[in-house]
N, C-alpha and C positions, 0 to 999 in steps of 0.2 A: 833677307828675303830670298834672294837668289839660291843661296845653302837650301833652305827648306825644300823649293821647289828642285833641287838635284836630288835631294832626299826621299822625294816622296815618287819621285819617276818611275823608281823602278820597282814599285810596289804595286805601280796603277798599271804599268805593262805586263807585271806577272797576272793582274785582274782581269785585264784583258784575254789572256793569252788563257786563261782558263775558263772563263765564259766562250771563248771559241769553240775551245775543246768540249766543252757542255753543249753547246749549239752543237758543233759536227759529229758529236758521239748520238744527240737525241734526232736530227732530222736526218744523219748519214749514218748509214749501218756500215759502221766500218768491218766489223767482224768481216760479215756477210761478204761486202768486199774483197774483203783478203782471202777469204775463203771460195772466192769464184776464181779468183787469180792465181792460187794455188791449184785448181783443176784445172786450168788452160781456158775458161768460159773471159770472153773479154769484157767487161761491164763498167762504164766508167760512173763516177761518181754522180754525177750531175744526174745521169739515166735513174739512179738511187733515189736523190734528190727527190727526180719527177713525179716518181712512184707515191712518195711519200706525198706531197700534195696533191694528186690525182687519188688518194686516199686507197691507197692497195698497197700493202703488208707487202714487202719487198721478199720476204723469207718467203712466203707462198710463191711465188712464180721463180728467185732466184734457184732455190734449190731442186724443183725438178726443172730446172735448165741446166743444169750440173748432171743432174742424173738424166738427162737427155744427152746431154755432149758427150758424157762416158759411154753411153751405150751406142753411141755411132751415128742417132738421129740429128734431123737437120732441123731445128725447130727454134725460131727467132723470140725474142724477148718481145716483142711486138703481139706476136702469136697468144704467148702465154698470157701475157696481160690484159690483153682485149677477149680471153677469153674468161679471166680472170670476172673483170668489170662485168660481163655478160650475166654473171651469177654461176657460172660451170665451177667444176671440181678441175683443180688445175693437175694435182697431185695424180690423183684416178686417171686421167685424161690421157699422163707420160708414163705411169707405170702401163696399162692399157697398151701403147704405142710399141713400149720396149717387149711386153709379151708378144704383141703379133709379130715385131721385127722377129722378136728369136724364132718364131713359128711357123718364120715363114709362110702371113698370110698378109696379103696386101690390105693395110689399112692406112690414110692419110689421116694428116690432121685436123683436117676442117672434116672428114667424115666422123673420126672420133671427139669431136667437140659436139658436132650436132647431133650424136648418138647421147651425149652427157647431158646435154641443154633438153634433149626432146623428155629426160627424165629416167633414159633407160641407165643400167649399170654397165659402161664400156666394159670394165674390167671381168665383170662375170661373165659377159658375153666373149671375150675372149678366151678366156677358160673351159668356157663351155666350147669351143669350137675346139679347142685341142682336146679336150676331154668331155663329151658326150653326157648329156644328164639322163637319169632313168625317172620319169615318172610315173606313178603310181596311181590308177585310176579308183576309186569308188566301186563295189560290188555293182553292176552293172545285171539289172534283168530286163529279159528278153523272153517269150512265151509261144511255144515251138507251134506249128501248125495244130498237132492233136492236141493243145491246151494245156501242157505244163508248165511250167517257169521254169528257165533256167537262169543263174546268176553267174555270170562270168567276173572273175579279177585280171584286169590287163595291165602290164607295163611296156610303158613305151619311152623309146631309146632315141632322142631328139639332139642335135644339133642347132645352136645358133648361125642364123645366116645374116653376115654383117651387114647384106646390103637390102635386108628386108627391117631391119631393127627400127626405123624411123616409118611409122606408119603401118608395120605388123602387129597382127595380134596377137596376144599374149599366152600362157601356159592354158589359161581355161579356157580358151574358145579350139585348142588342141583334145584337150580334155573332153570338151561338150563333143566335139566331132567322132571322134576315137567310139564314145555311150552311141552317138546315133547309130556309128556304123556295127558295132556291135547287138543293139536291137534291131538291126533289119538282118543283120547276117542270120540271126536266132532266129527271127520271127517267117523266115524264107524256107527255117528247113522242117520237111517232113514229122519228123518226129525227135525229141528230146534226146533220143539214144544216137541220132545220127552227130549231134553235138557233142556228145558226150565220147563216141569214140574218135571225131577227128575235129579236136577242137584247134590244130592249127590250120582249118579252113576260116575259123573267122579269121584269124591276122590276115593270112593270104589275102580273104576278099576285102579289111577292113584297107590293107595295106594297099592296095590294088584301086583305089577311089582317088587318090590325091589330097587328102586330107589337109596336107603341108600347105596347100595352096592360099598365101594371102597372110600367111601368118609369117614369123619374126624364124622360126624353126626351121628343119630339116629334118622330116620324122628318117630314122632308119632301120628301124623293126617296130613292130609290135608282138609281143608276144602275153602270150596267154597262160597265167601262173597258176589258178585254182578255177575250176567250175562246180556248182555246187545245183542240185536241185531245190525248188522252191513246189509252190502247192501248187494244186493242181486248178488251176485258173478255170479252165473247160468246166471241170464237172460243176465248181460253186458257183457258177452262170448259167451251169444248165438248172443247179437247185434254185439258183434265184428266180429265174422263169419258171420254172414248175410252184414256185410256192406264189408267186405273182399272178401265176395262170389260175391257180386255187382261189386263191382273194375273190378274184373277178367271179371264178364261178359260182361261189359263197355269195357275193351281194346279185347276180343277178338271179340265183332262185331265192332268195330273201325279196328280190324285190317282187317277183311271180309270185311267193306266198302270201304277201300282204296286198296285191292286187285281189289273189284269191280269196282271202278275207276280206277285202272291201265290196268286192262281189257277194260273198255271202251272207253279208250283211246288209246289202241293196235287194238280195232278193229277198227275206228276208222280211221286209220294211216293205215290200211290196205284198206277203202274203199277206201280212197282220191288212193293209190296206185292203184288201178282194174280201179276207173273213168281214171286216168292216163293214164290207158293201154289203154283203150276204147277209150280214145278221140284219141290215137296214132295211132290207128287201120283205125280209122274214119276217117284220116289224108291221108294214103294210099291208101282209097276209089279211091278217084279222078284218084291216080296216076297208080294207076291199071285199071281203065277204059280206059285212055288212052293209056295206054298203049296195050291194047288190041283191041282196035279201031285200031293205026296203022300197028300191026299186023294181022289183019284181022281176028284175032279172033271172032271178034266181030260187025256187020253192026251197020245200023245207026238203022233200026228197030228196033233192040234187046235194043239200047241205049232208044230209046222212049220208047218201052214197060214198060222198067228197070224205065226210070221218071215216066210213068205214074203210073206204080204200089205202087211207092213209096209214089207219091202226092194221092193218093187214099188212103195209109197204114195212111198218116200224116191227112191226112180230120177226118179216122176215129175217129184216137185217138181225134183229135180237139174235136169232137161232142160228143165222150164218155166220157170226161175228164179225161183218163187216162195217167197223163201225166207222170209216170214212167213207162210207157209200151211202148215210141215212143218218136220220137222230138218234140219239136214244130213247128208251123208253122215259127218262128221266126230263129230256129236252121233250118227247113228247106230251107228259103231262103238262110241264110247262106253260107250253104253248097255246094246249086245250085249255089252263086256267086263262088265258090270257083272253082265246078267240071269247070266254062267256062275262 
């Protein structure tokens, strides 16, 4: 019994002794280790350890701690990690760092974190401050005093400002400022040809406003690469009022014509109504005469007289042609069969 148990010892120690090694290879990054140790970064194991149960990826924070130490910055494992955990870009955050070291522009660590966490690109913005971006604006129109369009192309020559980047505004609200000032620069001068021969008066005055103000930039030129003419705005507002001013004059003598035909058709409707009366009147003739005959109002003289003046009144008109001044001979027969 003893024998076995000497037998099988050193079999159960080797067992051992490699499950350790499988523990300390899967929860300690030895590489990693050895490879910090070999840059001069001090890191002990346990710190490794930590890492790994505080669930952050040891290679992410160890090696831009490596590349931080080489490059001269003073930047603690504490730093990296808790910037780590924050959700930041760890990598971005020390390359970032080591640009502006070389560039000689003062940027710390906790401002190049908060520049990473607020969303922006540290590293671009570094870039950009050693090397200036050209933006490229949109055809830009603006419509001169005497009413032509003019369309300007701008490029503007911006720097990032590191200590506007957390709560500055972005490319497009550069861009929107840059069009405003460019249509009040246009829209200020006299005529189209004054733009056209001195168009770096709009940079001058667009440059000359402060546009930079409040944004993440440092504008430091604008310049003015094409200007092109557009239509002539003036005259096709002067056509649109003139043919609008037409419209209007078209319905209100349309609406004077059909007044005046409703008038003339009321008067009209009044004459047929007076012939009406008249013929009515004319009607009663007869019955009045007789009636006055058998009343003795009236002899039988008076009745001839009364014919004959009449057929003497109807001759005349006959002969003068005035036949809206009398009857006819036609209306007088008429009337004679009627009065018997």
């Amino acid at each position: 019994m003893d024998l076995g148990i000497t037998e099988i010892a050193p079999i159960i120690i080797i067992a051992l002794i490699l499950i350790f090694l499988v523990v300390l290879f899967t929860f300690v990054p030895v590489t990693l280790w050895i490879s910090a140790l070999a840059a001069g970064v001090k890191v002990g194991l346990l710190t490794l350890v930590g890492m790994r149960l505080r669930r952050v990826i040891p290679s992410r924070v160890i090696n831009p701690l490596i590349k931080a130490y080489k490059a001269g910055l003073d930047v603690s494992t504490n730093q990296l990690e808790s910037h780590y955990l924050a959700g930041g870009n760890v990598d971005r955050v020390v390359n970032a760092l080591i640009a502006a070291h070389r560039a000689n522009i003062t940027l710390s660590f906790e401002r190049a974190a908060a520049i990473d966490l607020a969303g922006r690109n540290v590293l671009e913005a570094v870039q950009m401050s050693v090397n200036p971006k050209v933006i490229e604006t949109p055809f830009i129109a603006g419509i001169a005093m005497d009413g032509i369009e003019v369309k300007a192309l701008a490029r503007v020559t911006v720097r990032a400002n590191i200590d506007r980047l957390v709560g500055g505004a972005s490319e497009e609200t550069v861009i929107a400022r840059v069009g405003e000032g460019v249509v009040s620069t246009i829209g200020s001068s006299e005529t189209h040809k004054q733009v056209l021969e001195n168009p770096d008066s709009i940079s001058h005055t667009v440059l000359a406003k402060g546009l930079d103000s409040g944004t993440a930039f440092e504008i430091l030129s604008i310049d003015i690469a094409d200007v092109d003419i557009g239509k002539n705005i003036g005259a096709i507002l002067q056509t649109d009022q003139a043919q609008a001013d037409k419209n209007i004059a078209q319905a209100k003598a349309e609406e004077r014509r059909a007044m005046a035909v409703a008038e003339e058709q009321e008067m009209s409707a009044r004459v047929e109504e007076m012939r009406a009366r008249v013929v009515e009147a004319e009607a009663e003739v007869p019955q009045a005469l007789a009636e006055a005959l058998r009343s003795g109002k009236m002899g039988v003289m008076d009745y001839m007289n009364y014919q004959n003046i009449n057929a003497d009144t109807n001759m005349r008109d006959t002969i003068g042609g005035d036949s809206k001044k009398g009857d006819s001979k036609k209306d007088y027969d008429r009337r004679n069969d009627s009065e018997k």
